[in-house]
C-alpha positions as CSV (number, residue, x, y, z in Angstrom):
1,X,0.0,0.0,0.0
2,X,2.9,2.3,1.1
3,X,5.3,1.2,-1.7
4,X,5.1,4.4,-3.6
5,X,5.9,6.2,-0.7
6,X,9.5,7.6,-0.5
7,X,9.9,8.9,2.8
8,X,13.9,10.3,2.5
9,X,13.1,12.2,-0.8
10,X,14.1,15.8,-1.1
11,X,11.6,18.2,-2.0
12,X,12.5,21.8,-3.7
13,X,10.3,24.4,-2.1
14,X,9.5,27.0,-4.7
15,X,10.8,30.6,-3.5
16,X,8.4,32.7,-2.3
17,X,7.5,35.6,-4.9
18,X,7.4,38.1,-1.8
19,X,11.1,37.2,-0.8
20,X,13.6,40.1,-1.1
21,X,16.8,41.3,-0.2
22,X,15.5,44.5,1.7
23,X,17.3,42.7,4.4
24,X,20.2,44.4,3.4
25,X,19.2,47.6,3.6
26,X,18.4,50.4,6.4
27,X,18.7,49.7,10.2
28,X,16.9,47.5,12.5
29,X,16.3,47.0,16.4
30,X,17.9,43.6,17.4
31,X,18.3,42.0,20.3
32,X,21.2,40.3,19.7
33,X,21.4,37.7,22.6
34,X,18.1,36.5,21.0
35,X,19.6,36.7,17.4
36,X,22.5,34.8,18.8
37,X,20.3,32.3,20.2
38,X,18.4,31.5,16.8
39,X,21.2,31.5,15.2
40,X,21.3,27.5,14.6
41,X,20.3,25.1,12.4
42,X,16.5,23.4,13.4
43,X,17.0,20.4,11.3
44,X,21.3,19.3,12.2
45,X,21.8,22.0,14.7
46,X,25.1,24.1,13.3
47,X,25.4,27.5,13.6
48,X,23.6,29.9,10.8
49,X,25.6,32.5,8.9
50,X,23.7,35.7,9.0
51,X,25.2,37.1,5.5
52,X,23.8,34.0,3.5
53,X,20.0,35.5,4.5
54,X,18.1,35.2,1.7
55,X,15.2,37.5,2.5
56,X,12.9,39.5,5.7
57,X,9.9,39.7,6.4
58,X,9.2,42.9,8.8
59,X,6.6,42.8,12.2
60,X,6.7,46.5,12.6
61,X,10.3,46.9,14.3
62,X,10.7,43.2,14.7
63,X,11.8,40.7,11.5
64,X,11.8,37.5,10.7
65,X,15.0,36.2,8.6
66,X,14.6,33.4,6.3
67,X,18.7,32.2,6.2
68,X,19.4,28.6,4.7
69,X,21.7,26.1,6.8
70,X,25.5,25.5,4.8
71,X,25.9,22.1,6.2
72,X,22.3,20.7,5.2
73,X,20.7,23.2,3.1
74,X,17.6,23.5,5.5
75,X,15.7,26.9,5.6
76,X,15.2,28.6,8.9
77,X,12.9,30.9,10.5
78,X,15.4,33.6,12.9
79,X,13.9,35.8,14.7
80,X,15.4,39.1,15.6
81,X,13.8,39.7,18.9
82,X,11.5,38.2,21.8
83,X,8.0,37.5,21.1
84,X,5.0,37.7,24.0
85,X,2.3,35.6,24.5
86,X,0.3,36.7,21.8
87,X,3.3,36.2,19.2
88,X,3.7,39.9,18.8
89,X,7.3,40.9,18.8
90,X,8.1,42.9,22.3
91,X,10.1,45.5,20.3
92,X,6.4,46.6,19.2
93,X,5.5,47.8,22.1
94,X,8.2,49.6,23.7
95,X,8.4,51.9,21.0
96,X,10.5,55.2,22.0
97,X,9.0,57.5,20.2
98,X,4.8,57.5,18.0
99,X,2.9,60.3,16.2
100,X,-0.5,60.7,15.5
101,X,-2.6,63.3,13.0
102,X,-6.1,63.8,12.3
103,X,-6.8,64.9,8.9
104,X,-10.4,66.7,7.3
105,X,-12.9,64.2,5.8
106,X,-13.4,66.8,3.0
107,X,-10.7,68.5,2.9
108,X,-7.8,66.4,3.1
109,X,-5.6,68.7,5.5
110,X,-3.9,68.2,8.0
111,X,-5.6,69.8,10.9
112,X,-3.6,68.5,14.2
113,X,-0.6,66.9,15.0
114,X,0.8,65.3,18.2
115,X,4.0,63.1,18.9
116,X,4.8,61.3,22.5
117,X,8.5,60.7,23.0
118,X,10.4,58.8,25.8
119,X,13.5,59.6,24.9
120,X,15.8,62.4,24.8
121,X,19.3,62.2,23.8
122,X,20.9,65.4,25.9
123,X,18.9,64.0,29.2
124,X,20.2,60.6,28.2
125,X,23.5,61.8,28.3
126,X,23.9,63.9,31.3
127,X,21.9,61.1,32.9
128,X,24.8,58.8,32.6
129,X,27.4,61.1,33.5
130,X,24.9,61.0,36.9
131,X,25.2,65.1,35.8
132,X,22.3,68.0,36.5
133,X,20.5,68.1,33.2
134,X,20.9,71.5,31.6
135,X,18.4,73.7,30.2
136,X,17.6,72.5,26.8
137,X,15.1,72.2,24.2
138,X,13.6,69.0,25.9
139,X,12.1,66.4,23.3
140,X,11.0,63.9,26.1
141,X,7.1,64.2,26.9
142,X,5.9,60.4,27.6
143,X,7.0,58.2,30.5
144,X,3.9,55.5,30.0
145,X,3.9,52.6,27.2
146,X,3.9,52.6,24.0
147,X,0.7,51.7,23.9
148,X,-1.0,54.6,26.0
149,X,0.5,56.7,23.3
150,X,-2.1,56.6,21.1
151,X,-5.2,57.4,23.1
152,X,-3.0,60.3,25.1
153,X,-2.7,61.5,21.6
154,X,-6.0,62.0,20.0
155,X,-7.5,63.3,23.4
156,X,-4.4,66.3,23.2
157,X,-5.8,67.0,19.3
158,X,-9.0,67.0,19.8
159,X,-9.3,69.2,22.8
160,X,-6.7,71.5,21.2
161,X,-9.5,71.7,18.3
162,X,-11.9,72.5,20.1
163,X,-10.4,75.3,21.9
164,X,-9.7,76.4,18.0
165,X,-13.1,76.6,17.4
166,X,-12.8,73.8,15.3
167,X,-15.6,71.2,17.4
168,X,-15.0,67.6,15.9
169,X,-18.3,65.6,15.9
170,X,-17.6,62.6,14.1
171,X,-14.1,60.4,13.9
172,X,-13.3,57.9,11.9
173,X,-10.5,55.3,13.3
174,X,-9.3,51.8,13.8
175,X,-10.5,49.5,16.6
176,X,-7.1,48.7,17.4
177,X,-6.9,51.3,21.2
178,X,-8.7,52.4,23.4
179,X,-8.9,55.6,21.8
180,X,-12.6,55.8,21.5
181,X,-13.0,55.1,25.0
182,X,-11.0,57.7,26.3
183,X,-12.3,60.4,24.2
184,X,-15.6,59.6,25.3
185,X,-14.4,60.6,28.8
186,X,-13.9,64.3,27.3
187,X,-16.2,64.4,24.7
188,X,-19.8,62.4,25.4
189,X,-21.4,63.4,22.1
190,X,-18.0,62.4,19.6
191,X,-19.7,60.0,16.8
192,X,-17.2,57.1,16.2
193,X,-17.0,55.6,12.6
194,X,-15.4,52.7,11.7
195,X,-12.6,52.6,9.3
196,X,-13.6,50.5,6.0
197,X,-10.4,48.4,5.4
198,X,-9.9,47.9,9.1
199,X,-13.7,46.1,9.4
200,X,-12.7,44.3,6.3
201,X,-9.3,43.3,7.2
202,X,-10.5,42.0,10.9
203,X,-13.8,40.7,9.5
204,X,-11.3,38.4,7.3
205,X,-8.8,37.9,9.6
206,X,-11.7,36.1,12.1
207,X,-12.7,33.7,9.0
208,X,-9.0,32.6,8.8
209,X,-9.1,31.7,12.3
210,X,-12.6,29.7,12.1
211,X,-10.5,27.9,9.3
212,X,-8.3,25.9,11.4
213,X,-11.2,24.1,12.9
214,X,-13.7,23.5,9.4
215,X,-12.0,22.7,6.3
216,X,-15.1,24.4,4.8
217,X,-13.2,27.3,4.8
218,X,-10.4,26.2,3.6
219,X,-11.1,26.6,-0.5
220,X,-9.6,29.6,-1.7
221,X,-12.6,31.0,-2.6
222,X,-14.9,30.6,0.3
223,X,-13.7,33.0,2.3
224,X,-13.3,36.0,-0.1
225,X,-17.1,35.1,-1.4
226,X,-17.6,35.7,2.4
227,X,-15.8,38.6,2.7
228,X,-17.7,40.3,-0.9
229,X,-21.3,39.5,1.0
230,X,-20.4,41.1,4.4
231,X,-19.2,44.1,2.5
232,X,-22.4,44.2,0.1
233,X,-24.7,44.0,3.4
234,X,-23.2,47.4,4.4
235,X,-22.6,49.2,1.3
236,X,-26.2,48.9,-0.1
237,X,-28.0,49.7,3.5
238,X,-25.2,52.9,4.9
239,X,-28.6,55.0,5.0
240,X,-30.3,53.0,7.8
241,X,-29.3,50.9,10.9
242,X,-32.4,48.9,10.9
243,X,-31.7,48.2,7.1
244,X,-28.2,47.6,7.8
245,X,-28.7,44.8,10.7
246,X,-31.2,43.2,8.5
247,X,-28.4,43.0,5.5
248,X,-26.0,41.3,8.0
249,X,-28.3,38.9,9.5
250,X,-29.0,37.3,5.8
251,X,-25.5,36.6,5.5
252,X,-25.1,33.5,7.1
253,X,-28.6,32.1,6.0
254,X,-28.1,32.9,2.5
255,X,-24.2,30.9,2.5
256,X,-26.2,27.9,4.5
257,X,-28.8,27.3,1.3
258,X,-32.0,29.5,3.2
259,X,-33.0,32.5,0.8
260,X,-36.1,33.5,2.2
261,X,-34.2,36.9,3.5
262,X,-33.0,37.4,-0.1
263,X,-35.8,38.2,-2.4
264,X,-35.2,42.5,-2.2
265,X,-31.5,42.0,-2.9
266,X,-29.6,42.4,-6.5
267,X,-26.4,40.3,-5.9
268,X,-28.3,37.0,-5.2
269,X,-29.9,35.5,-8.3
270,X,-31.8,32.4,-6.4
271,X,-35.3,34.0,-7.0
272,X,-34.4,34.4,-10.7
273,X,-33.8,30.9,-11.1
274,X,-34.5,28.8,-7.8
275,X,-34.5,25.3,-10.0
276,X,-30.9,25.4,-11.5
277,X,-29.6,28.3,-9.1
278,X,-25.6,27.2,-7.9
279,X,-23.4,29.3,-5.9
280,X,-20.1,30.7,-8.2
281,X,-17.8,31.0,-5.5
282,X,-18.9,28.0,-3.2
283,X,-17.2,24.5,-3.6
284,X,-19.4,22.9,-6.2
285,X,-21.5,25.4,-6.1
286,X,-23.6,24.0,-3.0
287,X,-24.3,26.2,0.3
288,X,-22.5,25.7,3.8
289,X,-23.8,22.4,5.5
290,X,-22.1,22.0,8.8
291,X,-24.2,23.4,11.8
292,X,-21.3,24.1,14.3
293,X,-19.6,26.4,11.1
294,X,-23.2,28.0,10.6
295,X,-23.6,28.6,14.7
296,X,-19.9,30.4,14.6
297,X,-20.7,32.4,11.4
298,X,-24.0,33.8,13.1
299,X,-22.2,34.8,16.3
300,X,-19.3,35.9,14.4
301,X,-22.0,38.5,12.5
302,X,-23.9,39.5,15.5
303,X,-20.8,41.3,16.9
304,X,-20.7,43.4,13.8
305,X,-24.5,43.7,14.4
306,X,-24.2,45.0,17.4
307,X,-22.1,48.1,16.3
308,X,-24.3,48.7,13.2
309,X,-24.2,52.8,14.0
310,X,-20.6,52.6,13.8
311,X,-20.8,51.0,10.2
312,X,-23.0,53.4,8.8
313,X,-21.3,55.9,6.4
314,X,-17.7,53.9,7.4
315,X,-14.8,56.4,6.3
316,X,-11.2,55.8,5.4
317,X,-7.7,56.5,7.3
318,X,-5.5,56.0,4.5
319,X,-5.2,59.6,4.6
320,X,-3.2,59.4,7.7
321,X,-1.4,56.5,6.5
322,X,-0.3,58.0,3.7
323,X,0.9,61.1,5.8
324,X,2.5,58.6,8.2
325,X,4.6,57.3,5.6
326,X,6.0,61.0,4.4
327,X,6.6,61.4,8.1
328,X,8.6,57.9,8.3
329,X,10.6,59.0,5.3
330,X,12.2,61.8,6.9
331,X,13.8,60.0,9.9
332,X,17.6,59.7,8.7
333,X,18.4,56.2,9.2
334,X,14.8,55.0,8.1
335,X,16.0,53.3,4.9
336,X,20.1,53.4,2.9
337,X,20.3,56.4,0.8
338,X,22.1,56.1,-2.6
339,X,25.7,55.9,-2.1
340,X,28.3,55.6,-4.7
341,X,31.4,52.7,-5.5
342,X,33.5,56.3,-4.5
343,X,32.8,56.5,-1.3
344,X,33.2,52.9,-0.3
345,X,36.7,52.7,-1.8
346,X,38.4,56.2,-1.1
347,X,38.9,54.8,2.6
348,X,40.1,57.0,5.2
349,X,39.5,60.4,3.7
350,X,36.6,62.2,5.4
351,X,36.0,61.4,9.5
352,X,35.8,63.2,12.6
353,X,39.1,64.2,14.1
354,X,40.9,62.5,11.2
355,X,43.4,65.4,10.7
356,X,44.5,65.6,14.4
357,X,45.4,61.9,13.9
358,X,49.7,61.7,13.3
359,X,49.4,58.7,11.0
360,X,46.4,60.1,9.3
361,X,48.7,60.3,5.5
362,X,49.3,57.0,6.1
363,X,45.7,55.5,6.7
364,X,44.6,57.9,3.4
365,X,44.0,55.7,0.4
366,X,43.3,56.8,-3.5
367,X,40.5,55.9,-5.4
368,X,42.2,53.1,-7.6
369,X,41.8,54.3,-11.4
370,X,40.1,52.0,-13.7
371,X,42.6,49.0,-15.0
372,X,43.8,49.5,-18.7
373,X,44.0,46.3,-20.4
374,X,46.6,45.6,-23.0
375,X,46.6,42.5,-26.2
376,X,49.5,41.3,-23.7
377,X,46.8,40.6,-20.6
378,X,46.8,36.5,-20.1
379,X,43.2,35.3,-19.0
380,X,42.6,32.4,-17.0
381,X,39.4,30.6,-17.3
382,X,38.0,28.9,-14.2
383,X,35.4,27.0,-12.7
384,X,34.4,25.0,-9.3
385,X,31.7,22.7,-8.1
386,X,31.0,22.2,-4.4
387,X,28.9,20.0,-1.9
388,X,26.1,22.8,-1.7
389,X,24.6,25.7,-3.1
390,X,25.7,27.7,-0.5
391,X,28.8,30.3,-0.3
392,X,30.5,28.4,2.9
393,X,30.2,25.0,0.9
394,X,33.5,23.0,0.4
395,X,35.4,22.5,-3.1
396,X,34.6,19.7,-5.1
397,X,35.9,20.1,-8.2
398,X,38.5,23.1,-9.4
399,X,39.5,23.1,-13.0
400,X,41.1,26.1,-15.2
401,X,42.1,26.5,-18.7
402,X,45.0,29.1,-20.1
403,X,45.7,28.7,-23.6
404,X,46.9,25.1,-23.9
405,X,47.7,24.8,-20.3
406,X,44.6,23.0,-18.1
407,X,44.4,22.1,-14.4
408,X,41.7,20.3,-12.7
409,X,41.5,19.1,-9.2
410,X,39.1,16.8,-7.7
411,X,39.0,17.9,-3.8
412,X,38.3,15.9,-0.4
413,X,34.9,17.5,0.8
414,X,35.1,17.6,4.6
415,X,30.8,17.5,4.8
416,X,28.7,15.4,3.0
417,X,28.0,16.8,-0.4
418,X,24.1,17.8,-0.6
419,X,21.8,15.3,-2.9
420,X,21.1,18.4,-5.0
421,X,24.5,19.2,-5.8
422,X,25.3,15.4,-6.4
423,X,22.3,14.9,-8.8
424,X,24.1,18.0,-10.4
425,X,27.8,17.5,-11.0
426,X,27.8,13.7,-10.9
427,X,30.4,14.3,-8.2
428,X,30.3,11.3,-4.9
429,X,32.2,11.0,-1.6
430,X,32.3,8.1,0.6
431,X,33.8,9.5,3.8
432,X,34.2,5.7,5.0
433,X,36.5,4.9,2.2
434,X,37.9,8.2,1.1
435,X,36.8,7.8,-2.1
436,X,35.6,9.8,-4.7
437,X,33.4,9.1,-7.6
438,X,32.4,10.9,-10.9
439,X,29.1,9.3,-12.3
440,X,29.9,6.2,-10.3
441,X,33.8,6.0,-11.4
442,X,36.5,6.6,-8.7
443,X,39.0,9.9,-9.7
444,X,42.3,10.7,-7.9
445,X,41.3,13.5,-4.7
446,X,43.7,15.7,-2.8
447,X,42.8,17.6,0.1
448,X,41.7,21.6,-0.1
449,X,44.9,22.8,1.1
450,X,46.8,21.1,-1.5
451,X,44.5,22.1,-4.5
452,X,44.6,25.6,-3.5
453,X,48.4,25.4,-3.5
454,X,48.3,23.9,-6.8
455,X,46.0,26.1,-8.3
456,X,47.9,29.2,-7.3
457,X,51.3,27.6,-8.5
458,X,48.8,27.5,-11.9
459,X,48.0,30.9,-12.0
460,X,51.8,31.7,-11.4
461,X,52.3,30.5,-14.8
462,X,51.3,34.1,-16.3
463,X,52.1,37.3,-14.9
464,X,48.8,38.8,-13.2
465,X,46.5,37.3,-15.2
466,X,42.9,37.8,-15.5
467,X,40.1,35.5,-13.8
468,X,37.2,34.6,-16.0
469,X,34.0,32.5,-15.2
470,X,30.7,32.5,-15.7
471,X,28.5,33.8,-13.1
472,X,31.6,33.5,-10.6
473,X,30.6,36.9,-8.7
474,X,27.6,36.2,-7.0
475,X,29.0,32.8,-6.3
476,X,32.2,31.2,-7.5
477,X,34.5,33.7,-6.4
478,X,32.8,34.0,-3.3
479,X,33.4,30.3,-2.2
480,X,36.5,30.5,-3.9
481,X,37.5,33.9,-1.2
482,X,36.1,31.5,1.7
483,X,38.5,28.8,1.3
484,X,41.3,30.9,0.6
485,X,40.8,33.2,4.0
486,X,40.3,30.1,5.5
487,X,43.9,29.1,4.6
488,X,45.8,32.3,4.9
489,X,45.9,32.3,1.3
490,X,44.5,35.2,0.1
491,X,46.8,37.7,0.2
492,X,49.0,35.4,-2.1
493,X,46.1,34.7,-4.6
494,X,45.5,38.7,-5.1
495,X,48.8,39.5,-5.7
496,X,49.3,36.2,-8.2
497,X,45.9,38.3,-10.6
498,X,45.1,41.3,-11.9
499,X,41.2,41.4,-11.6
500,X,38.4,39.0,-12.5
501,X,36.0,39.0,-15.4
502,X,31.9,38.0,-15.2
503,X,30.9,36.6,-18.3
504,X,27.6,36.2,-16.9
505,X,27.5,39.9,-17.2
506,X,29.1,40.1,-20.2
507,X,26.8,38.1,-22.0
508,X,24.1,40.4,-21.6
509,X,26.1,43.4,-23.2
510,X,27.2,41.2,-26.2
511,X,23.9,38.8,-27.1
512,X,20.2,40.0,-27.0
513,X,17.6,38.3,-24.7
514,X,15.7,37.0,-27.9
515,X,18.6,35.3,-29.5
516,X,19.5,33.6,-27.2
517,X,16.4,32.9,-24.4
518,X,18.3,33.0,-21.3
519,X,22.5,33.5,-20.1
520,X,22.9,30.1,-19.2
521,X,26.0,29.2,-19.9
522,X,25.1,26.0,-21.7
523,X,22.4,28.1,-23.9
524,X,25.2,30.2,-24.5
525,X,27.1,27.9,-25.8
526,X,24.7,25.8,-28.2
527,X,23.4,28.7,-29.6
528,X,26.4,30.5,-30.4
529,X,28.9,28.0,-30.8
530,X,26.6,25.0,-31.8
531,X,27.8,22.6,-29.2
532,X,26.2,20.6,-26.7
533,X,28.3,19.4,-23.8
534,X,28.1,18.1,-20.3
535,X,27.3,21.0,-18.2
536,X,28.3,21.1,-14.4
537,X,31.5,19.5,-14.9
538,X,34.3,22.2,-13.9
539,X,37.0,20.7,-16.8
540,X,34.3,20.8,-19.6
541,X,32.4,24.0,-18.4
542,X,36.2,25.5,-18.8
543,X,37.2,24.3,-22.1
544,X,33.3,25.4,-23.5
545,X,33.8,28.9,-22.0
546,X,37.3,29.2,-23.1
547,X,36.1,28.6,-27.1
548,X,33.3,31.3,-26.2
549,X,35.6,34.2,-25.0
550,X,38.2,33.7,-27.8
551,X,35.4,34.0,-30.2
552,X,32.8,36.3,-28.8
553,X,33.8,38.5,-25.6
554,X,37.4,40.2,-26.8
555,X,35.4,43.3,-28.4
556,X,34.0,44.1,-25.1
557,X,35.8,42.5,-22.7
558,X,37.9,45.7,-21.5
559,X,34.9,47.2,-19.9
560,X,33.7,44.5,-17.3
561,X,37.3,43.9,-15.4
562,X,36.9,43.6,-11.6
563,X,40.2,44.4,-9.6
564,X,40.7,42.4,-6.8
């Protein structure tokens, strides 16, 4: 029965379209003995690297890294910061400084603004120093939580308002504070309105939640159908609370098959046709059947009945979230500004205090000019496999080609070499026998130390030569840097070249997109050259490459050098 089962298979998760590397950008609150705590592998327990993340998904001030194991490839889930019981991150709520505005239904101003602040950097620092705070221009005007914020807020505006003049009579919000509550204090006769996309947001979010217990729910379209009739019961009856409480208690009768609530109402066509009539958005377009799901849905609507008044004429805040966003954008350090390749490499040059500094000639460097290649340049054609796809994987397999001179290595793995990355390259270890195999025949290894050494005493061969590969800087040459640091070897290996050369990125400068359908470097090959060969082995991948630079890439190849 279970034969077709195969329980050890490996299973490629598709990448998820939202993934991006914003990670690498702006600033973030961390807590970093609870970084350094997640920091590990889930599935064989070694220690993450946090520069192979992969992508972030933000909670507010809190993240969640997705950053895949080196040693077995697994994804993990690393949280930046504590969570509380409710799963919200604590970073949320202790938030040093909020702002809040209310903005004119019809006329889109700005009328108020208010911000609470807990900190202030001159008390902060005379605080420390255990010093008596000067006089200053004090920025500090909250000592509660973050959450009190909020409320503390909108009660300042209003009142400041309606000393103005300027009496506020209805308010349109969230239902995520107290805010209402404490405005009611001040102000008995305020008129509180309900924000549209927040009652549809939380109305949905509910539905996903009765989802974990009925599968009913679970079809992709159920709950948006849902969603569409709630909204339609209070768009079409905004004029009248009586007709809006009617609208919302035929909801759940009309999804459970009873239409006898339905006969005034355009969006359900059962009275036009009660014989054939099927529901379009409804698993086989039959009604809700289970009685527990039907008893949940009807008290799940009765709360929204009993704040009809509030749903009546609903308005929108994305008004202030839009003017919460100009406001976020001015904070300095709220996301990386552009910076240019200049600034990173002129070193030493602008700093606080640098000319008071005796050595500071010394630490100054000079923007390097850009390399000017000669017809006397030698080029080295490289390529590697490894045990995984990730940059902290071991060598496999090193192989490069100069002119008539080729090296090739086959290299002792010290981890096991990921099913992936076998299935790829051909390439087998048995650590019990030290044996390697190549599509299932044994080839001579050497350990990593020794096919470094060898492959520098290669590139010695030609004076400073120039690296080429395909695709080698977003990976290649990145493994290639690991191994090398790794080994103190480095230093020798950039003075032994002159720069390396991407013909990944070359390829899209010399061939259009529609000649050739993608930059793979075996497309590349078969389309231009008209060869087929066995891709993913470093000694053919070389010689294939080699052929395609001589050929296609010397026109252009002065532009895309790389200095090491």
């Amino acid at each position: 029965m279970f034969a077709d089962i195969d329980i050890g298979a490996d299973v490629i998760v598709p990448s998820d379209p939202s993934h991006n590397d914003s990670w690498k950008e702006g600033r973030r609150v961390i807590e970093l003995f609870e970084l350094a705590q997640n920091l590990v592998c889930q599935l064989c327990n070694c220690p993450l690297n946090l520069i192979d993340t992969v992508s972030e998904r933000k909670y507010g001030l809190g993240s969640v890294l997705t950053i895949p194991c080196g040693s077995c490839t697994a994804c993990n889930s690393v949280e930046t910061g504590k969570r509380n019981s409710n799963g919200a991150f604590v970073v949320n709520s202790k938030a040093a400084i909020g702002h809040a505005s209310m903005i004119g239904l019809k006329t889109g101003k700005v009328m108020d603004y208010a911000y609470r602040s807990r900190s202030c950097r001159v008390c902060e620092v005379h605080e420390e120093r255990k010093e008596t705070v000067s006089a200053h221009d004090c920025c500090r005007n909250w000592k509660g939580t973050s959450k009190g914020m909020e409320p503390d807020m909108a009660v300042e505006m209003t009142h400041k308002l309606n000393d103005s003049g300027c009496q506020i009579k209805v308010l349109h919000a969230d239902n995520d504070s107290t805010t209402t509550s404490r405005l009611k204090v001040h102000f008995e006769d305020l008129e509180k309105k309900d924000d549209q996309n927040h009652v549809k947001k939380g109305f949905s979010k509910k539905l996903y939640e009765l989802s974990k217990k009925y599968k009913e729910l679970k079809h992709p379209d159920v709950i948006p159908y849902l969603v569409r009739c709630f909204m339609y019961a209070i768009k079409e009856n905004e004029g009248s609370t009586d007709d809006l409480r009617k609208g919302l208690n035929r909801l759940v009768p009309h999804v459970s098959g009873d239409h006898s609530l339905c006969t005034d109402i355009e969006w359900c066509t059962y009275k036009d046709d009660p014989v054939n009539f099927k529901y379009k958005s409804l698993p086989g377009g039959k009604c809700l059947s289970n009685d527990a799901l039907t008893s949940e849905l009807r008290e799940l609507v009765q709360q929204y009945n009993r704040r009809a008044e509030s749903l009546q004429n609903m308005g929108s805040t994305q008004a202030n979230e839009n003017f919460n966003q100009i406001v976020g954008s001015k904070c300095p350090k709220a996301r990386k500004k552009a910076q240019r390749s200049s600034s990173v490499k002129e070193g030493t040059t602008y700093q606080q205090e640098v000319e008071v500094n005796e050595n500071a000639c010394d630490i100054i460097q000079q923007i390097p000019s850009s390399l000017i290649l000669s017809n006397t340049d030698k080029y080295v054609v490289f390529d590697l496999e490894t045990t995984s796809l990730s940059r902290n994987s071991d060598i496999t397999q090193l192989a490069a080609a100069s002119g008539l001179n080729l090296f090739q290595r086959y290299i002792m793995p010290r981890c096991d070499i990921s099913n992936e990355a076998s299935k790829i390259t051909g390439i087998a270890f048995c650590h019990a026998t030290n044996k390697m195999y190549l599509n299932g025949r044994e080839v001579e290894t050497c350990t990593i130390q020794q096919g470094l050494l060898d492959f520098l005493d290669f590139l010695k061969l030609n004076e400073l030569p120039i690296l080429v590969g395909h695709n080698i800087t977003n990976f290649d040459m990145m493994v290639l840097e690991n191994r090398l640091k790794e080994f103190n070897m480095f230093s020798a290996f950039t003075a032994s070249v002159k720069g390396f050369i991407d013909t990944l990125k070359l390829s899209k400068r010399v061939f259009p997109k529609a000649d050739v359908d993608n930059y793979k470097q075996q497309t590349l090959v078969k389309k231009v050259l008209g060869i087929e060969y066995a891709a993913h082995n470093a000694k053919d991948d070389v010689l294939s490459l080699s052929e395609l630079l001589v050929k296609n890439y010397k026109a252009v190849v002065k532009k895309m050098i790389y200095i090491m």
